[in-house]
Backbone as a chain_set.jsonl record, in Angstrom:
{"seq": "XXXXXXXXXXXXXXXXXXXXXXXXXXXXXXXXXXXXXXXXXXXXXXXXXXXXXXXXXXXXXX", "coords": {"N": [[0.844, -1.178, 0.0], [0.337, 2.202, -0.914], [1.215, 5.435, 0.262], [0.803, 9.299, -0.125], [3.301, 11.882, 0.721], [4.775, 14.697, 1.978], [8.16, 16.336, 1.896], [11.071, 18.403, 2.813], [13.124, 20.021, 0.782], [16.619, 19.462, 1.31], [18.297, 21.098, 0.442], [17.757, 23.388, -1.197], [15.289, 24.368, 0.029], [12.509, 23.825, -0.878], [9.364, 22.53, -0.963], [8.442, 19.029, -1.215], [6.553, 16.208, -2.854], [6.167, 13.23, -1.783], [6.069, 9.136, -2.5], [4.949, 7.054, -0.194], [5.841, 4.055, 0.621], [3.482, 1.953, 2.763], [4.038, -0.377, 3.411], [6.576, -0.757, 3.31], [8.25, -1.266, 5.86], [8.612, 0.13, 8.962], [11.079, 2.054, 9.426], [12.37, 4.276, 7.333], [14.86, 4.223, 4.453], [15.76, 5.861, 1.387], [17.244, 7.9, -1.585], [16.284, 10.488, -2.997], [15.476, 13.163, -5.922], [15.558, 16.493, -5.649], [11.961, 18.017, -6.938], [12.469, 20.782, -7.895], [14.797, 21.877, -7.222], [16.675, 19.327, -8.259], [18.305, 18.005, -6.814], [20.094, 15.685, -5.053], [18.754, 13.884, -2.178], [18.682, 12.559, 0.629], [16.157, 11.021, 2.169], [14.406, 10.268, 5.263], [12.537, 7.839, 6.602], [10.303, 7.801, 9.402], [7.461, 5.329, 10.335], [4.421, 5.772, 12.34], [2.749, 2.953, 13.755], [0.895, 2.632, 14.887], [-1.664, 4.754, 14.404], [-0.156, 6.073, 11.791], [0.71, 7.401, 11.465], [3.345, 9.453, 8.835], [6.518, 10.405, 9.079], [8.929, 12.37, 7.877], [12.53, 13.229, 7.255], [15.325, 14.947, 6.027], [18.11, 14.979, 4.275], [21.601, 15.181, 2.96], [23.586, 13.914, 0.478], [26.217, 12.185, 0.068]], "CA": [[0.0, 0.0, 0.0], [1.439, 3.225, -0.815], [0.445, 6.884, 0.211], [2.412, 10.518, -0.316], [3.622, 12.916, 2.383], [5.425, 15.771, 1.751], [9.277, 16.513, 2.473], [11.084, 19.724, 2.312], [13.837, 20.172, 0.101], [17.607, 19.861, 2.119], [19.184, 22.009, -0.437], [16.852, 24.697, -1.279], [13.794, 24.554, 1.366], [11.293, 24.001, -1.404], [8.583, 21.5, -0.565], [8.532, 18.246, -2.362], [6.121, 15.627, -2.652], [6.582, 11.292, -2.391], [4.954, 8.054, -2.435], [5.703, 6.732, 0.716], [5.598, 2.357, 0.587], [3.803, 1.751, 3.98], [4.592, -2.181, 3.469], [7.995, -1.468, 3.487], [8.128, -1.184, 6.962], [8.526, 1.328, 9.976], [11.706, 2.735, 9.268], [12.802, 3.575, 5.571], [15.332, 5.53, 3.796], [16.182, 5.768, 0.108], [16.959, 9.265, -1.994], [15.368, 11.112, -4.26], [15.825, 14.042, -6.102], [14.101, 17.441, -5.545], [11.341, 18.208, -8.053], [12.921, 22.165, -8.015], [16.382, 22.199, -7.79], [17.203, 18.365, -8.731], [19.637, 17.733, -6.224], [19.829, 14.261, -4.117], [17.818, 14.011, -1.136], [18.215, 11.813, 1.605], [14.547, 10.85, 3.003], [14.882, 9.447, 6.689], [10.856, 8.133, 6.746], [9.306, 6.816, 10.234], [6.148, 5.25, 10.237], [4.011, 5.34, 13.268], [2.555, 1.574, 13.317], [-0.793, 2.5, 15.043], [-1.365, 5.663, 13.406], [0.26, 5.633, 10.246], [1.902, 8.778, 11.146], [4.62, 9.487, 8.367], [7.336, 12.155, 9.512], [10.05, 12.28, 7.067], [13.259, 14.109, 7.579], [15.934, 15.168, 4.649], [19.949, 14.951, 4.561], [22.74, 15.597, 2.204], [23.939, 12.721, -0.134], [27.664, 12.348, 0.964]], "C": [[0.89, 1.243, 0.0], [0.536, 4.785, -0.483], [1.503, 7.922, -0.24], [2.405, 10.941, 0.881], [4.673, 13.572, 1.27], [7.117, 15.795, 2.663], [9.884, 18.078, 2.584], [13.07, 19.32, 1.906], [15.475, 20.148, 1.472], [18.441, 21.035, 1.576], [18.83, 23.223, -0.281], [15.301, 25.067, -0.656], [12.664, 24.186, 0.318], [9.99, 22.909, -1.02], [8.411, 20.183, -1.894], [7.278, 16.815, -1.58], [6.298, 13.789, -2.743], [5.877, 10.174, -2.487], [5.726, 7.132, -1.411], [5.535, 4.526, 0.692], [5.059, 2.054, 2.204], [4.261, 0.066, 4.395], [5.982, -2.238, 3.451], [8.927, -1.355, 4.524], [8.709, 0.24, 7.425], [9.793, 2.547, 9.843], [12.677, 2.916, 7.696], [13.697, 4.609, 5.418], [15.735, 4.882, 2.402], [16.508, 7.529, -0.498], [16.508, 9.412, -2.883], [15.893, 12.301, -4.79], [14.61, 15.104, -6.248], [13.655, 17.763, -6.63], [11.842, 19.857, -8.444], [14.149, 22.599, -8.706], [17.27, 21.086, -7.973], [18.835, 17.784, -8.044], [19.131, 16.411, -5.175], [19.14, 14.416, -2.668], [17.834, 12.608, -0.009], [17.211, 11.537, 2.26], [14.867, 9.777, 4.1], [13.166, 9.11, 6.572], [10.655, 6.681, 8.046], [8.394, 6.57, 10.105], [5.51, 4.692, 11.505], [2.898, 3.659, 12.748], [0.618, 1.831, 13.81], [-1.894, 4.06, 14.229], [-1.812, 6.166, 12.143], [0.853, 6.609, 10.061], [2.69, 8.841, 10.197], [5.262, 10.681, 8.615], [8.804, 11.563, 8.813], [11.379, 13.585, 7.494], [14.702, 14.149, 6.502], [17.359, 14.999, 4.89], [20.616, 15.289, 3.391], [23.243, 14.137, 1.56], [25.432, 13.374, -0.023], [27.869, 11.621, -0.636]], "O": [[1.908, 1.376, 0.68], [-0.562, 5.087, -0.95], [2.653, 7.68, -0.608], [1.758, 10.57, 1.86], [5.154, 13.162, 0.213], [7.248, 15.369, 3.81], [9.058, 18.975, 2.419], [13.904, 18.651, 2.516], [15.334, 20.828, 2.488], [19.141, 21.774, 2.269], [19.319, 24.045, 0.494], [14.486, 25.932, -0.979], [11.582, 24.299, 0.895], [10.725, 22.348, -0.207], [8.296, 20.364, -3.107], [7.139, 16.516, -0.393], [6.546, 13.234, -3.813], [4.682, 10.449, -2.585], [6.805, 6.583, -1.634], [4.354, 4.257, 0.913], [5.965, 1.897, 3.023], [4.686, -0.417, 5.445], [6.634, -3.28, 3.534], [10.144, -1.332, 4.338], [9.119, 1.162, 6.72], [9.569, 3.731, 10.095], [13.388, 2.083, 7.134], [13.574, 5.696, 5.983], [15.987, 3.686, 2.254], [15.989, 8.417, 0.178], [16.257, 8.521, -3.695], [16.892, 12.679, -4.178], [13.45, 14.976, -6.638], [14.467, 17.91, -7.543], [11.451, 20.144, -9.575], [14.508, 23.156, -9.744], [18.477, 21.322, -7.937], [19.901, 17.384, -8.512], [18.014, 16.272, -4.676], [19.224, 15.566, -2.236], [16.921, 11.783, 0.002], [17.402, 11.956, 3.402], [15.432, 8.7, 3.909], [12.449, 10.103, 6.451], [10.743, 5.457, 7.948], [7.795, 7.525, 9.609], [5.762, 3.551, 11.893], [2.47, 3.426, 11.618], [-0.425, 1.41, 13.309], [-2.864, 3.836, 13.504], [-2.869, 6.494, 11.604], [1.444, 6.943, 9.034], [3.363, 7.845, 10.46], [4.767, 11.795, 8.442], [9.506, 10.614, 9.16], [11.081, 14.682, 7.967], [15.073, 13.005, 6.24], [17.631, 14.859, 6.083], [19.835, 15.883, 2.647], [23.236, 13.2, 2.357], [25.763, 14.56, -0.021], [28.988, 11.28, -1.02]]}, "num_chains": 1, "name": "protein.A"}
């Protein structure tokens, strides 16, 4: 099952949108690139289990 949530850009603050996998369990990361300024994106994504909270948080591709 998949939903979106929103991130915000690490680079340039802009807001970006994703499709989050909630089957692929509670704690996920993969990157992406921002839909703005096309730069890599670390997505840190928890998922509350009762919930379904998603709170995503951004990083710097090293």
């Amino acid at each position: 099952m998949q939903t979106t949530s929103d991130y915000m850009c690490a680079y340039c603050g802009e807001m970006n949108s994703t499709f989050v996998d909630l089957s692929g369990g509670n704690q996920q990361s993969y990157i992406e690139d921002c839909q703005v300024c096309c730069r890599p994106n670390v997505l840190y994504i928890r998922i509350d289990e009762e919930t379904l909270t998603i709170d995503i948080d951004t990083g710097y591709e090293e």
